[in-house]
C-alpha positions in Angstrom: 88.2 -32.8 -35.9 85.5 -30.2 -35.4 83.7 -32.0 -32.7 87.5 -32.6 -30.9 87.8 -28.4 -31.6 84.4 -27.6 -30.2 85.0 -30.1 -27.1 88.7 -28.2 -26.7 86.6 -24.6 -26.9 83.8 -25.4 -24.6 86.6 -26.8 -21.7 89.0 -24.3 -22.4 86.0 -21.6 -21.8 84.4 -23.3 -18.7 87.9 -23.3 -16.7 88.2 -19.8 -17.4 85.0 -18.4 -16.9 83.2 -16.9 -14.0 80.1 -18.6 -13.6 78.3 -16.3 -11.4 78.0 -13.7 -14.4 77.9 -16.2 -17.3 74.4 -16.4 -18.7 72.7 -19.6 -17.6 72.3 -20.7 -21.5 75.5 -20.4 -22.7 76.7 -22.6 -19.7 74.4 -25.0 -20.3 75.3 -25.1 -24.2 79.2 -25.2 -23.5 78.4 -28.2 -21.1 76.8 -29.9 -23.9 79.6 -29.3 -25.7 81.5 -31.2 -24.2 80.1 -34.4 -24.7 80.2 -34.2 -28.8 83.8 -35.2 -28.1 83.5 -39.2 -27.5 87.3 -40.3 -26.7 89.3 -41.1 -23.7 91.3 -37.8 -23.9 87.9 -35.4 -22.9 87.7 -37.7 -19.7 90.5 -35.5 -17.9 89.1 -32.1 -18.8 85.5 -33.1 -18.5 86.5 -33.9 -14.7 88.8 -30.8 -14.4 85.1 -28.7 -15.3 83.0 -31.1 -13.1 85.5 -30.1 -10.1 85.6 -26.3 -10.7 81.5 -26.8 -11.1 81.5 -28.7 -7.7 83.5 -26.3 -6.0 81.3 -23.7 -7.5 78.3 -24.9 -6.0 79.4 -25.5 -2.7 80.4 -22.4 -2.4 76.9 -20.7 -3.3 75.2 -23.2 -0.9 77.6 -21.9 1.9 77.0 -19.2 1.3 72.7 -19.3 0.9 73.7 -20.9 4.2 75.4 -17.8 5.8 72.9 -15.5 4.7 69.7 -17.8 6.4 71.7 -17.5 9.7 72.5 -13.7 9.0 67.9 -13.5 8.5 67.1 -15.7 10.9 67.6 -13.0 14.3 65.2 -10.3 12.4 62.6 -13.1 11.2 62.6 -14.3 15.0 61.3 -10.8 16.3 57.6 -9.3 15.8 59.2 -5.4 16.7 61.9 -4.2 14.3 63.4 -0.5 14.4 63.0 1.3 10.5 66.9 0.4 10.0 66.5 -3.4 11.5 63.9 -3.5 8.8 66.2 -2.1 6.1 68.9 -4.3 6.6 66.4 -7.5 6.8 64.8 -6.4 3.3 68.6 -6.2 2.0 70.3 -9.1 3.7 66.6 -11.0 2.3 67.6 -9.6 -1.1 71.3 -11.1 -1.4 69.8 -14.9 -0.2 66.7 -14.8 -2.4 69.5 -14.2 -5.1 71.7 -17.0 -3.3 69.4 -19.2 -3.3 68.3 -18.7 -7.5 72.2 -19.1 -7.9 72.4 -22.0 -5.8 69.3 -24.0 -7.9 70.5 -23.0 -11.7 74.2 -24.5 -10.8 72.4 -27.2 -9.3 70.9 -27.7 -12.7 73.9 -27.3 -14.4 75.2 -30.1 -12.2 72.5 -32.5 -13.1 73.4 -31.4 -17.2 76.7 -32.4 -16.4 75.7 -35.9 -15.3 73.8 -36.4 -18.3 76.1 -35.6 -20.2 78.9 -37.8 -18.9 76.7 -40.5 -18.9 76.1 -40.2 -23.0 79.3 -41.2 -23.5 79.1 -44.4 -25.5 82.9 -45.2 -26.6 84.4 -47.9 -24.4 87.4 -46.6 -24.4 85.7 -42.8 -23.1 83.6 -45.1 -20.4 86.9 -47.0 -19.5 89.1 -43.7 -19.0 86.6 -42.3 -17.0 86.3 -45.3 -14.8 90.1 -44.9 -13.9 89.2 -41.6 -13.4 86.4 -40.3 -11.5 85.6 -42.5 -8.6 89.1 -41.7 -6.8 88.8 -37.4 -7.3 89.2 -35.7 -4.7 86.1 -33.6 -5.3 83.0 -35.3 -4.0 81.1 -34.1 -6.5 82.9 -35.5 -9.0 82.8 -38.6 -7.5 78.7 -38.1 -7.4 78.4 -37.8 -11.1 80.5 -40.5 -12.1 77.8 -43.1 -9.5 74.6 -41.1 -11.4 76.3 -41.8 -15.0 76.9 -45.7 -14.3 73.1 -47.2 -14.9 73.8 -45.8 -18.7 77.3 -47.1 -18.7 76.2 -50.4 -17.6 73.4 -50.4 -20.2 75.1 -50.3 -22.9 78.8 -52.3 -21.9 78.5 -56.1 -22.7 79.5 -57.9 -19.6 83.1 -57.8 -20.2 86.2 -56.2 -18.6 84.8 -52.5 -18.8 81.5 -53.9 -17.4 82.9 -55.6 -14.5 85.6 -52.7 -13.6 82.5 -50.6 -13.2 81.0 -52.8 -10.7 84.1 -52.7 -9.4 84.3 -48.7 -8.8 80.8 -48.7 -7.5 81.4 -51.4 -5.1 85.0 -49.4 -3.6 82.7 -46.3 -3.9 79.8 -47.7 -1.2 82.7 -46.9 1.4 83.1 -43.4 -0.4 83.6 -40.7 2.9 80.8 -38.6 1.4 77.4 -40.0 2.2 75.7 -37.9 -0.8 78.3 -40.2 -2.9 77.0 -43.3 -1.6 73.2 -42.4 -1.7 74.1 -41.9 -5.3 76.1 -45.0 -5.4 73.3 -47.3 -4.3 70.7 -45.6 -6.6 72.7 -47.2 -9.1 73.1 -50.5 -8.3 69.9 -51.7 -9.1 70.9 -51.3 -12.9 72.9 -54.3 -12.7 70.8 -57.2 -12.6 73.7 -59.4 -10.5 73.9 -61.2 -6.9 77.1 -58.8 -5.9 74.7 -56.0 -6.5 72.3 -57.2 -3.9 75.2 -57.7 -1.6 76.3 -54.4 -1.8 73.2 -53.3 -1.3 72.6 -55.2 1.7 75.9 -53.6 2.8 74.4 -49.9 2.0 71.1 -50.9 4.5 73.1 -50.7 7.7 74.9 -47.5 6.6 75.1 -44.9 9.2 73.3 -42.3 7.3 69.9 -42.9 6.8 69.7 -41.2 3.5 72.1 -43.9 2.3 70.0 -46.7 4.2 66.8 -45.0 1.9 68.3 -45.5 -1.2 69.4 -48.8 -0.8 65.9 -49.8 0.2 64.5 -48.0 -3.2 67.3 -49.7 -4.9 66.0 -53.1 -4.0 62.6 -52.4 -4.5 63.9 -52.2 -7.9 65.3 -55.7 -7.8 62.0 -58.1 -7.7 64.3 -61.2 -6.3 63.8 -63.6 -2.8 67.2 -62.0 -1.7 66.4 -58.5 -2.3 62.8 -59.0 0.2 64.5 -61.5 2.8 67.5 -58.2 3.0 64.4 -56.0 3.2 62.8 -58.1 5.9 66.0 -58.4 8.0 66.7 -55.0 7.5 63.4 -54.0 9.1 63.7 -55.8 11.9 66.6 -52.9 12.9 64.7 -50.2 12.1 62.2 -47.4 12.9 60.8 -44.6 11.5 60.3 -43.4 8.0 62.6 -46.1 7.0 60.3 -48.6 8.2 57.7 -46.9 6.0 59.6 -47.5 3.1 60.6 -51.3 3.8 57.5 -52.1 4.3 56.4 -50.6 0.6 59.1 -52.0 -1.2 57.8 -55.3 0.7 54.0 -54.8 -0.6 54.7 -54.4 -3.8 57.7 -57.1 -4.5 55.8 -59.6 -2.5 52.1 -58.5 -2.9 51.6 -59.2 0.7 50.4 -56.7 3.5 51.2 -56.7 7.1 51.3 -54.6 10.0 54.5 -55.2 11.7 57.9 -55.8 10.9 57.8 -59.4 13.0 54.6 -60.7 11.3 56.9 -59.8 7.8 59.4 -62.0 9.6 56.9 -64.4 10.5 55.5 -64.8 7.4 58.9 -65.0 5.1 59.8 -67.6 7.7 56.7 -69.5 7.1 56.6 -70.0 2.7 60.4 -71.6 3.5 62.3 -67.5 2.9 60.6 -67.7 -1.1 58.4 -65.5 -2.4 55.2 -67.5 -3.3 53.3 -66.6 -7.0 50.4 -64.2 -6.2 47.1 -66.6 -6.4 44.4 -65.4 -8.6 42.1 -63.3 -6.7 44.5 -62.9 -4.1 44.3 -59.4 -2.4 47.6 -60.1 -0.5 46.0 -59.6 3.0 43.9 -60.0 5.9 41.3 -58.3 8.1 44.0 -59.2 10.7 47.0 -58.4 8.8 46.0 -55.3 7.2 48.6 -52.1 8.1 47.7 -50.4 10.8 51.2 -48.9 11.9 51.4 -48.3 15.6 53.0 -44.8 16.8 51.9 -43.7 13.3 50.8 -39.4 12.9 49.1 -37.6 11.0 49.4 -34.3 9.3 46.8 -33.4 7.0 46.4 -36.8 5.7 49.9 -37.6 5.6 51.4 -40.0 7.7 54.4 -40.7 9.7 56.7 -42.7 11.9 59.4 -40.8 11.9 60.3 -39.6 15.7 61.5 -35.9 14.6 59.0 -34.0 12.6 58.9 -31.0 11.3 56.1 -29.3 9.9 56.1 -26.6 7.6 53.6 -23.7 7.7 52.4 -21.1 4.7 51.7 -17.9 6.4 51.7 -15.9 3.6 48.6 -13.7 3.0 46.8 -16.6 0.5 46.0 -18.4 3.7 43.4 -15.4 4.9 41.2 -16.4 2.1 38.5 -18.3 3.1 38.3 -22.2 2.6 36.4 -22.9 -1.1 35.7 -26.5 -3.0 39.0 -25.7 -4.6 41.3 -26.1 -1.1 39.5 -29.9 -0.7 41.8 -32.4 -0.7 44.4 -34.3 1.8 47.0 -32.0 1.3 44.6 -28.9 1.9 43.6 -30.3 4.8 39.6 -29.7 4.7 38.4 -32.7 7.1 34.6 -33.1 7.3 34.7 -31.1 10.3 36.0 -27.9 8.8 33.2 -28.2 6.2 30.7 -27.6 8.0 32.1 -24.7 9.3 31.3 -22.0 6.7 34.2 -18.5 6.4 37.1 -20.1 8.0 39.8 -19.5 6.7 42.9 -21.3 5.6 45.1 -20.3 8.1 42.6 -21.6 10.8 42.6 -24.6 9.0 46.0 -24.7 9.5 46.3 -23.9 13.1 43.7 -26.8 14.1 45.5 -28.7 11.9 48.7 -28.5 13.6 47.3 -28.3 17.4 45.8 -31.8 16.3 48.7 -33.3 15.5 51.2 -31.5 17.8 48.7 -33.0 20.7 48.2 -36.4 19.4 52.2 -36.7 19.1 53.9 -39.1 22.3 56.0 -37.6 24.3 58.9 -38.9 23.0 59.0 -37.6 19.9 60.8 -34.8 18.9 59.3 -31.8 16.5 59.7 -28.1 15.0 57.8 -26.1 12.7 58.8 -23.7 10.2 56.7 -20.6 9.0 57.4 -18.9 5.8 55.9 -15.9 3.9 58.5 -13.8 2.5 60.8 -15.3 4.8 60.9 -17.8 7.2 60.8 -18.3 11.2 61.7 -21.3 12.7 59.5 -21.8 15.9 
């Protein structure tokens, strides 16, 4: 009774209250409220909060979004009049604000999920099954796919357990594509052929986000069907996704190669089954080592994607001059910049990005972003 009251309390305060002004804490603490109340009846109002907390956030990131195209013409000029600077220092203001908003309701999203996915009453799992996948908030629909791996955990493989699968496998047709990226997240959690179907399905998706997530999902799911999917999938591809097939490949198959038709080759050749790793086996060859074609290079970090964008710190940090603290890959200190005492980071930076700007082919698309205070998109 006193959990059912304090459930009651906490959804009867989180539909009514203005979450803008409402202390971050509380929030959080009414949220977790809500799951001390483990029966069926909580699924309704636990999705009637979700929604309002969906609707929420969308609304700040709209409006984060409004106020970045409201900066952007002032960040874009090197001359600004005393009030053009005013009104830049306010409108900065309001989306620094926005934008702290727009990450602690994020959070409180993520709390949300947690929380529905700590249900552990069949019944409660079963309700929300019938529930959440068919909202019409997307958001909803989000947190139900990132609460299934606990869900699935814990349910026997009975009815519940299989109208799960069920929801998850309607879902990976969801018109949302940040419901399906979360969709096929989850899938590796059940250890089951259908779920390498439907993942198979999610690699020729026509986001990419939702083709990336299916690969990590089957990286997940050490199995011959989850590498020859992986193998034909690459075969399609370019990019970053490429990238990641071929990482999910190394390390389910303990093999390297340095092209997606020598992976096709090869899985061809040991009869489409992964062979057991031979002792002393390093997995490759002078000749098959990785060396991707096309591939760039950006302070260490490489690439195959064919739009870049690179992302440069302007701030006044990078004046200071480079020390034994900035070496590193990331920092960017090549052996060449070593020996080249007082530069600073920001040169660093600069030859940095005219060396891989130059080196890029010419068919390959790019942008770069500077931020300080602010940012300017070149």
């Amino acid at each position: 009774a006193e959990e059912r009251a304090a459930y009651i309390d906490a959804r009867e305060a989180l539909l009514a209250a203005d979450y803008g002004s409402m202390e971050a804490d509380r929030r959080d603490r009414l949220i977790e409220a809500l799951g001390r109340h483990d029966e069926a009846e909580a699924v309704k109002g636990f999705a009637d909060v979700a929604s309002r907390f969906g609707t929420w956030v969308n609304a700040l990131q709209a409006e984060q979004a409004d106020l970045q195209e409201r900066v952007r013409p002032f960040t874009d000029r090197t001359a600004l009049t005393p009030q053009e600077i005013g009104v830049r220092n306010s409108l900065t203001r309001k989306l620094d604000k926005a934008e702290a908003e727009a990450r602690r309701a994020t959070q409180s999203m993520e709390l949300l999920a947690k929380v529905l996915g700590a249900y552990r009453e069949e019944k409660t799992v079963s309700a929300a099954i019938s529930t959440f996948p068919r909202h019409p908030t997307w958001r909803v629909r989000e947190l139900f796919a990132e609460a299934a791996p606990s869900w699935h955990q814990l349910l026997s493989d009975g009815g519940v357990s299989r109208r799960l699968f069920s929801a998850l496998k309607t879902m990976t047709r969801d018109s949302e594509p940040r419901v399906r990226v979360a969709v096929a997240k989850s899938l590796a959690a059940f250890k089951r052929t259908e779920a390498l179907e439907l993942l198979g399905r999610s690699l020729k998706d026509d986001d990419w986000r939702v083709r990336a997530a299916a690969v990590e999902g089957l990286r997940k799911s050490p199995s011959d069907e989850a590498v020859g999917l992986l193998i034909d999938a690459m075969q399609k591809e370019d990019g970053r996704i490429v990238e990641d097939i071929n990482t999910a490949l190394e390390e389910l198959t303990g093999r390297k190669y340095a092209f997606p038709d020598m992976w096709k080759q090869w899985w061809e050749s040991v009869g489409e089954k992964v062979p057991p790793k031979q002792a002393g086996e390093d997995g490759g060859t002078a000749t098959t080592e990785r060396k991707f074609e096309n591939t760039d290079r950006f302070y260490g970090i490489p690439t195959q994607s064919d739009r870049i964008l690179y992302i440069i710190d302007i701030s006044g940090s990078m004046n200071k001059e480079v020390d034994d603290v900035d070496q590193g890959p990331i920092t960017g200190r090549r052996e060449s910049d070593m020996s080249a005492p007082g530069k600073t980071r920001i040169e660093v930076a600069k030859n940095e990005l005219k060396r891989a700007i130059g080196n890029l082919a010419s068919d390959k698309e790019f942008s770069i972003i500077f931020f300080n205070s602010a940012t300017k998109v070149w």
